[in-house]
Backbone as a ProteinNet text record, in pm:
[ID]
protein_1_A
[PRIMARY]
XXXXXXXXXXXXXXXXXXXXXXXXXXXXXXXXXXXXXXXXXXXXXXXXXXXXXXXXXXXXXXXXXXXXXXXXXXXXXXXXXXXXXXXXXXXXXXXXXXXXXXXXXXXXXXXXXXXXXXXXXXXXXXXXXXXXXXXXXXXXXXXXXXXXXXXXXXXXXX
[TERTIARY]
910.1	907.1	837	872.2	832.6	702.9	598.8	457.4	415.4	476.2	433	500	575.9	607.2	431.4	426.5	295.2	172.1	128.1	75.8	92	53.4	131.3	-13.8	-117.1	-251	-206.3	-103.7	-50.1	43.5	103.1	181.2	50.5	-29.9	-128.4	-218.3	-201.9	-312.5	-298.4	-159.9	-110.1	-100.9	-90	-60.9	38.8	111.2	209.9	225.7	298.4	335.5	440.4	507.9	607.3	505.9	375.2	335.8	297.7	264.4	314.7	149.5	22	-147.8	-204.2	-276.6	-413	-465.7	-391.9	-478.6	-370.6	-465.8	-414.2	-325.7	-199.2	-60.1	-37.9	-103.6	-88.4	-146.5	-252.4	-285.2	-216	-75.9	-17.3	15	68.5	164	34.1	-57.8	-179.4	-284.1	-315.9	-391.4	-275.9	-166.2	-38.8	-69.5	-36.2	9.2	-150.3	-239.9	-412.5	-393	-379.6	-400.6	-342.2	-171.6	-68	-118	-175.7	-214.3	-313.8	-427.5	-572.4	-538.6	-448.2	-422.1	-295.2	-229.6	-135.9	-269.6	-370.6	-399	-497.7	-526.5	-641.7	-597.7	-431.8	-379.2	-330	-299.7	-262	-434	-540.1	-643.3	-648.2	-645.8	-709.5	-647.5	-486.6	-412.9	-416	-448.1	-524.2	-587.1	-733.8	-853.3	-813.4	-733.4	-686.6	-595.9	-595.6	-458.7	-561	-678.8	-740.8	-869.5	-880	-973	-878.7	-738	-681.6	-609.1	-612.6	-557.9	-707.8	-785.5	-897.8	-919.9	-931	-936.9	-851.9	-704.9	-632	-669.6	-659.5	-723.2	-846.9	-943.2	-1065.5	-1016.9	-908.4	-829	-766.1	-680.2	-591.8	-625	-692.8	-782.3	-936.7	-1035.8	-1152.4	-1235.8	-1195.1	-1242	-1214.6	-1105.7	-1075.5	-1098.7	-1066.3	-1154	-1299.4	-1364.9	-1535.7	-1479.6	-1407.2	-1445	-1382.5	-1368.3	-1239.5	-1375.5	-1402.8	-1513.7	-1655.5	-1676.5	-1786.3	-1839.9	-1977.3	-2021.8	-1978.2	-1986.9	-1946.4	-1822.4	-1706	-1608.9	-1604	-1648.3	-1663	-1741.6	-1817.1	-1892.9	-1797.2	-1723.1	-1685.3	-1550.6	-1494.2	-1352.2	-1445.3	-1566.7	-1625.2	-1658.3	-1710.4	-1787.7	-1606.6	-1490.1	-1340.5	-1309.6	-1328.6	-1242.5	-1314.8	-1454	-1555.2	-1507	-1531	-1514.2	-1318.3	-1241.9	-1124.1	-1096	-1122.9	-1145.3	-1172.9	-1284.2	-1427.4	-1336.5	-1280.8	-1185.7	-1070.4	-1000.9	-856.5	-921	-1026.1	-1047.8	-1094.6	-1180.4	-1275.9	-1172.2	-1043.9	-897.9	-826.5	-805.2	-693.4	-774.2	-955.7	-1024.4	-1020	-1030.3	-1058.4	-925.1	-785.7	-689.7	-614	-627	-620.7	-679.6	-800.9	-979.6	-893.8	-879.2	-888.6	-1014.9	-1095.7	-1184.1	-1224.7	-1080.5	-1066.6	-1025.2	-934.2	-859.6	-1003.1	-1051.1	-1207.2	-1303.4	-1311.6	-1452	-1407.6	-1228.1	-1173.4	-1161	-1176	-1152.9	-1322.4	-1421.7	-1574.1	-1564	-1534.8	-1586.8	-1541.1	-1380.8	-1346.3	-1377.7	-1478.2	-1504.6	-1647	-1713.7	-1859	-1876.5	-1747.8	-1704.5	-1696	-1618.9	-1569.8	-1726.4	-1810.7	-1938	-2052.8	-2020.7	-2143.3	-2110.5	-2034.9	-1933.6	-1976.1	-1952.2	-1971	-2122.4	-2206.2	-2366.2	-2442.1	-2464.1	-2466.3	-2477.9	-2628.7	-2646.5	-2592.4	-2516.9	-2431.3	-2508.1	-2664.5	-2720.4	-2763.9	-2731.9	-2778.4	-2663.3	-2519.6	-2435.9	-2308.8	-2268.3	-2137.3	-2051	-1999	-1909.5	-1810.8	-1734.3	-1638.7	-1646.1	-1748.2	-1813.2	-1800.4	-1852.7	-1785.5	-1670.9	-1600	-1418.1	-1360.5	-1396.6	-1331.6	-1389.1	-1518.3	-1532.8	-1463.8	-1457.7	-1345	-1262.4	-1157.1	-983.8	-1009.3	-1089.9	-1082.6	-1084.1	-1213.7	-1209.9	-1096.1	-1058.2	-867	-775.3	-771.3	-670.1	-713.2	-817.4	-905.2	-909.7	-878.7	-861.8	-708.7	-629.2	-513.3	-440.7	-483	-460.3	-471.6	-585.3	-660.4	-575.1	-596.1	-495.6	-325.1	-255.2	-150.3	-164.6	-292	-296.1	-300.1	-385.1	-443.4	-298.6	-234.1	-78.2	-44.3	-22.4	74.1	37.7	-113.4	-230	-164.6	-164.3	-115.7	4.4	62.6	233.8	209.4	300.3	236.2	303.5	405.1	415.4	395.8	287.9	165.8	139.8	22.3	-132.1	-133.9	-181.1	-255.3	-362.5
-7234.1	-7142	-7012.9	-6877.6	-6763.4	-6769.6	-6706	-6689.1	-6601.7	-6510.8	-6453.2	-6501.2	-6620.3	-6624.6	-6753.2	-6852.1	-6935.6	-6855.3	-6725.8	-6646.3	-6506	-6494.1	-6330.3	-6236.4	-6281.9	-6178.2	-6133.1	-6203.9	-6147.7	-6005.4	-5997.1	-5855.8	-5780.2	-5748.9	-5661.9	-5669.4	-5709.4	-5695.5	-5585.4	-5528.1	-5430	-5471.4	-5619.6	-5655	-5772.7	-5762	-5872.1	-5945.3	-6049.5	-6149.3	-6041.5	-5942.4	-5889.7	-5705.7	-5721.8	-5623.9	-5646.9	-5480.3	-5512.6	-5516.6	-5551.2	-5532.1	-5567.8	-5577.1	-5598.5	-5458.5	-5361.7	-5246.4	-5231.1	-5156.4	-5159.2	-5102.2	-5085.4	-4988	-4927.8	-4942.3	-4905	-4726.9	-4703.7	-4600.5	-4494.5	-4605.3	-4517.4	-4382.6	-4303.9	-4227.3	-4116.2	-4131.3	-4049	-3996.5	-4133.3	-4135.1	-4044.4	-4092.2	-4021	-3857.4	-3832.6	-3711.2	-3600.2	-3685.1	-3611.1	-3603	-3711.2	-3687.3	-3604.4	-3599.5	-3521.3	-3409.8	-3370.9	-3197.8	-3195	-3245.5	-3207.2	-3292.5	-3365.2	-3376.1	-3249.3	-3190.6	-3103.9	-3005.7	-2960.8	-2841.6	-2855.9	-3041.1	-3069.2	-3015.6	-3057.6	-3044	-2883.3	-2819.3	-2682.7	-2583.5	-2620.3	-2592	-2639	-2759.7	-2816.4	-2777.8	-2714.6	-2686.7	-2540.8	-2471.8	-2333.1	-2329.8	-2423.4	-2441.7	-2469.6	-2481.3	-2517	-2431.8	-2364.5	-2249.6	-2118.1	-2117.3	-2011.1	-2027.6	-2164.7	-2193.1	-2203.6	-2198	-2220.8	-2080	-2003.9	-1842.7	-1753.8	-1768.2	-1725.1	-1684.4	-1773.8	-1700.4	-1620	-1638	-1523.8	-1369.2	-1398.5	-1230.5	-1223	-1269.2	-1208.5	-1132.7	-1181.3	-1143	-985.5	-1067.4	-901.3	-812.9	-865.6	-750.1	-764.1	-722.8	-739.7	-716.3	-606.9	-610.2	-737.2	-796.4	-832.3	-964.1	-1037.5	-1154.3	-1124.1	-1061.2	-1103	-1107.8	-1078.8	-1079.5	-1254.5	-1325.9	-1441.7	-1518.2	-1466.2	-1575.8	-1578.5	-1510	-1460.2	-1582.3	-1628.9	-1760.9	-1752.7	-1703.9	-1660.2	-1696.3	-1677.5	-1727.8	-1889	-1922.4	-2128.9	-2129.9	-2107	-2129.6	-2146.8	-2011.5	-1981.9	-2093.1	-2165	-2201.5	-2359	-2398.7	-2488.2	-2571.5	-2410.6	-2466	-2498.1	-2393.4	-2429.3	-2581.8	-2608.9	-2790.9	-2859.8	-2892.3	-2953.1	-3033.7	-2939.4	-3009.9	-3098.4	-2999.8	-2993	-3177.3	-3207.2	-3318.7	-3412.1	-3374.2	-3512	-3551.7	-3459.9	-3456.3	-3551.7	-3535.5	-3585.7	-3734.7	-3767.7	-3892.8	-3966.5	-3906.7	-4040.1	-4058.4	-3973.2	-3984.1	-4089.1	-4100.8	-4177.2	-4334.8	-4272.1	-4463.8	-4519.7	-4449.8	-4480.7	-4634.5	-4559.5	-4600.3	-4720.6	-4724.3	-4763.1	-4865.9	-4753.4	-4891.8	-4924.1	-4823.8	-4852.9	-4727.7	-4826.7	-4764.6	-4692.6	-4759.9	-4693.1	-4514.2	-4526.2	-4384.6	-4305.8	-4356.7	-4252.3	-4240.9	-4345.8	-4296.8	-4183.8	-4201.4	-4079.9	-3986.1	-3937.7	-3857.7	-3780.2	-3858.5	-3799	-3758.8	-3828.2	-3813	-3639.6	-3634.7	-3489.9	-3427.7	-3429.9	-3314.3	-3319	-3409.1	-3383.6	-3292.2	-3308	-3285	-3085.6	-3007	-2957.7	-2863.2	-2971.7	-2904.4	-2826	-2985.5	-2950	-2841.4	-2817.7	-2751	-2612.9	-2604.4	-2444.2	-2418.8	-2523	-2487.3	-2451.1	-2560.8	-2561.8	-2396.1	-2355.1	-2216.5	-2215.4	-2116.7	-2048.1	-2075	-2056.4	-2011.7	-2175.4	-2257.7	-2441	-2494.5	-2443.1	-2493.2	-2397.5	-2401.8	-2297	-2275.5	-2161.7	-2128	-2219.6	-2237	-2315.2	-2429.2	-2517.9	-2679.7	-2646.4	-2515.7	-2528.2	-2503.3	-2462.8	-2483.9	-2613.9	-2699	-2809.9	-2906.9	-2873.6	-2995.4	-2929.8	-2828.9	-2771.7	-2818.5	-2770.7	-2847.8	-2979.5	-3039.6	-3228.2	-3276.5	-3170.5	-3225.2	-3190.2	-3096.3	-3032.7	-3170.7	-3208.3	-3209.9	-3413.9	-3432.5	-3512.4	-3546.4	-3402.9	-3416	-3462.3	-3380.6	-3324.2	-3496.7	-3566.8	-3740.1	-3823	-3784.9	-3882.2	-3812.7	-3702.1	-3660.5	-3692.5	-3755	-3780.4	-3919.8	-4038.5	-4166.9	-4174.7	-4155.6	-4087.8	-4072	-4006	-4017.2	-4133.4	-4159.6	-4263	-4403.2	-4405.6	-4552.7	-4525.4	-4408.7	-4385.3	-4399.6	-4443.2	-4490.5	-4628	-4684.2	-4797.7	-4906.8	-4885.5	-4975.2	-5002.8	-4867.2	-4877.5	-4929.9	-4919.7	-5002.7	-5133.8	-5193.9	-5354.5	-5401.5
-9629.5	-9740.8	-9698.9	-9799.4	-9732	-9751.3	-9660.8	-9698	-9814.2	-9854.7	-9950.3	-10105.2	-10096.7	-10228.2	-10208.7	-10127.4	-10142.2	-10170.7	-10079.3	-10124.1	-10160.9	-10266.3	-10316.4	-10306.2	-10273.1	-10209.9	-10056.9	-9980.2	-9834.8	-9885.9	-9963.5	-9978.2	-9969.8	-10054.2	-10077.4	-9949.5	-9832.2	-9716.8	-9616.7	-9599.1	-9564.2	-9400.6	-9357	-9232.1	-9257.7	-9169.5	-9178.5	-9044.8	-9050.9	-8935.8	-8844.2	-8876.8	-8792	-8750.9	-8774.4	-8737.9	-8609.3	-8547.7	-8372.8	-8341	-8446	-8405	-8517.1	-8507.6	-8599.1	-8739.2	-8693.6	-8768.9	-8902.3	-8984.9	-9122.1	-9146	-9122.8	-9095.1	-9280.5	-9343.4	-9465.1	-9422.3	-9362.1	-9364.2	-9195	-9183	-9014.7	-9038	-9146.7	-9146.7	-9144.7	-9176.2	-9239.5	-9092	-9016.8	-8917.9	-8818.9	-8773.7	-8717.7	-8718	-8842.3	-8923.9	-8918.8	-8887.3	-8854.1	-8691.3	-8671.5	-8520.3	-8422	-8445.1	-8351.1	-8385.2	-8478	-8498.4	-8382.3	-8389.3	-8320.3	-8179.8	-8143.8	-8017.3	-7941.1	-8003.2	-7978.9	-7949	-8037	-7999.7	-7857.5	-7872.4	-7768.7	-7598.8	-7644.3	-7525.3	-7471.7	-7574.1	-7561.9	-7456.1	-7581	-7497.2	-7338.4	-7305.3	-7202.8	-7109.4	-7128.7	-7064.4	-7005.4	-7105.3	-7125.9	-7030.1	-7013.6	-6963.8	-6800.2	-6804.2	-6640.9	-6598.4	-6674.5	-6605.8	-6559.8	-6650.3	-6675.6	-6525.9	-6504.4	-6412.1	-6247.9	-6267.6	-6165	-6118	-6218.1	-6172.9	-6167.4	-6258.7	-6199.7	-6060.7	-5931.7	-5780.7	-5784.2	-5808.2	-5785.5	-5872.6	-5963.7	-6011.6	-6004.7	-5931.4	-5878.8	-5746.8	-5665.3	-5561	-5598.8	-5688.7	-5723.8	-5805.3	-5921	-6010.5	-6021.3	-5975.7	-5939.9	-6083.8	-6163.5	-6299.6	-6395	-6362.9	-6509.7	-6449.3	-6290.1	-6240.6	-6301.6	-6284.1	-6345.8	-6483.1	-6546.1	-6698.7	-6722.6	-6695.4	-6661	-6620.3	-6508.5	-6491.9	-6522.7	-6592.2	-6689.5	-6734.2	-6725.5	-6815.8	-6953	-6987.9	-7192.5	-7182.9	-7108	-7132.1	-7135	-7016.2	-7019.3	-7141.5	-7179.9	-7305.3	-7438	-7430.9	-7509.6	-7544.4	-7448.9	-7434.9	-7486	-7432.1	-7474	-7579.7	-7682.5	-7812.7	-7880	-7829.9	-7889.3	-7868.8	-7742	-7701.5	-7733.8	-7774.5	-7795.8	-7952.7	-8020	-8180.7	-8184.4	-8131.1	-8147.5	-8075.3	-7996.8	-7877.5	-7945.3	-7991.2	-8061.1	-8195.8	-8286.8	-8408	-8322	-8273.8	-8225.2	-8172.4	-8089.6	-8017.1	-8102.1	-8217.9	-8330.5	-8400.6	-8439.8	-8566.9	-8467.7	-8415.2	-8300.6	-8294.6	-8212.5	-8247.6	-8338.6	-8436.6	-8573.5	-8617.4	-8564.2	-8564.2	-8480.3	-8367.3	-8255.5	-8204.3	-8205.8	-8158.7	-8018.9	-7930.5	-7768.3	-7730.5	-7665.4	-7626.3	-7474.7	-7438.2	-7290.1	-7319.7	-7437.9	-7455.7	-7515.8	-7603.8	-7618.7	-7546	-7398.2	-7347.2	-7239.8	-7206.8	-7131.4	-7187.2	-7301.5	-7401.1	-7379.4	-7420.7	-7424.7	-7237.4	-7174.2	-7016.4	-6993.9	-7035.7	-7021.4	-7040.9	-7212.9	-7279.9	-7209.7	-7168.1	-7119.3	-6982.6	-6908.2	-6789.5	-6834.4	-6916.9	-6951.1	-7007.6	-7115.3	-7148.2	-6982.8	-6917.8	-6839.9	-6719.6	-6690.6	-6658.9	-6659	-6828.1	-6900.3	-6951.5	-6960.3	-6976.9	-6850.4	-6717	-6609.9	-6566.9	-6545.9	-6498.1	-6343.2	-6388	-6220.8	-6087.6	-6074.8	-5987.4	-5940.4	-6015.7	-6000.1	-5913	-5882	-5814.5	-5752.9	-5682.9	-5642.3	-5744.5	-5747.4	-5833.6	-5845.1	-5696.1	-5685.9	-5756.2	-5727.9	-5833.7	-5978.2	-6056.7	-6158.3	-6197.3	-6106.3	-6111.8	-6094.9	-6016.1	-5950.7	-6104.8	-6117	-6216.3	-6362.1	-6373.4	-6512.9	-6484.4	-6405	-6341.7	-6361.2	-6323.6	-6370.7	-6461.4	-6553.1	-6673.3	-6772.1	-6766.6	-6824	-6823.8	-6682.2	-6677.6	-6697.3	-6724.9	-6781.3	-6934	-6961.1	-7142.4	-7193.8	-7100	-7148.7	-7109.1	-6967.3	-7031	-7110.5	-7146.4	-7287.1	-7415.8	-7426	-7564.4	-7533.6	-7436.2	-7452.3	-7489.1	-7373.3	-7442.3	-7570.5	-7636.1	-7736.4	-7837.6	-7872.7	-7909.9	-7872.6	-7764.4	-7765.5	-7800.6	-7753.9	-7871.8	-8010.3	-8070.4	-8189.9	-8284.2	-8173.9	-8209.9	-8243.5	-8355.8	-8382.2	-8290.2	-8177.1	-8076.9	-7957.9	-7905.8	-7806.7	-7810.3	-7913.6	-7869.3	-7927.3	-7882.6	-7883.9	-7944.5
[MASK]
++++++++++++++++++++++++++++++++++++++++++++++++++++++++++++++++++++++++++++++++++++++++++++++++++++++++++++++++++++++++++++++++++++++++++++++++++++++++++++++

């Protein structure tokens, strides 16, 4: 016999025997519909953040003014305090959902990568080191915000 005619408190639980996890799919369309926003932009930034740290040598090369203005501390700062909230928003909406904790501690590692990066006074390490560790952490973020989506699909994650 069907389970929900024996019990009729199973309709109202918002999980069923043919669901593909454990999480409350009553609230998918919502967690979804939050997240692809603030992971789209996580990724647009991070992507930003690596284009900007990877053309950087070159226009310090070809334009000498507008390289210093590019690599200016205020700019990492600035691109910082942007991916910081935007990141932390998209990775706690997605755990929240998901609850893989591999996809959020790659998610914090990037953005910490990305902070320390852009706080980290110039004169404490080579320029270059805070390039190499920006480029990682980018391209660090910009993984986790695709897991991150795709944990979010409700036939990802586990």
């Amino acid at each position: 016999m069907d389970e929900t005619i024996l019990n009729p408190n199973s309709v109202n639980s918002g999980k069923s025997h043919d669901s593909c996890c454990e999480v409350d799919h009553t609230q998918h369309e919502v967690f979804e519909e939050k997240t692809l926003t603030w992971d789209r932009i996580g990724i647009v930034l991070s992507s930003l953040c690596a284009i900007h740290c990877l053309a950087t040598p070159l226009l310090i090369l070809l334009l000498p003014v507008m390289g210093e203005v590019f690599h200016a501390e205020w700019v990492h700062i600035l691109m910082a305090v942007v991916i910081l909230p935007v990141g932390l928003f998209a990775f706690w909406s997605g755990y929240k959902h998901h609850r893989q904790v591999k996809v959020l501690s790659l998610g914090v590692l990037g953005l910490a990568m990305i902070c320390a990066a852009s706080v980290l006074p110039h004169e404490w390490v080579e320029v270059m080191e805070h390039d190499v560790v920006t480029i990682i952490g980018s391209f660090v973020l910009i993984t986790a915000h695709v897991l991150n989506r795709r944990a979010c699909l409700c036939h990802k994650h586990a």
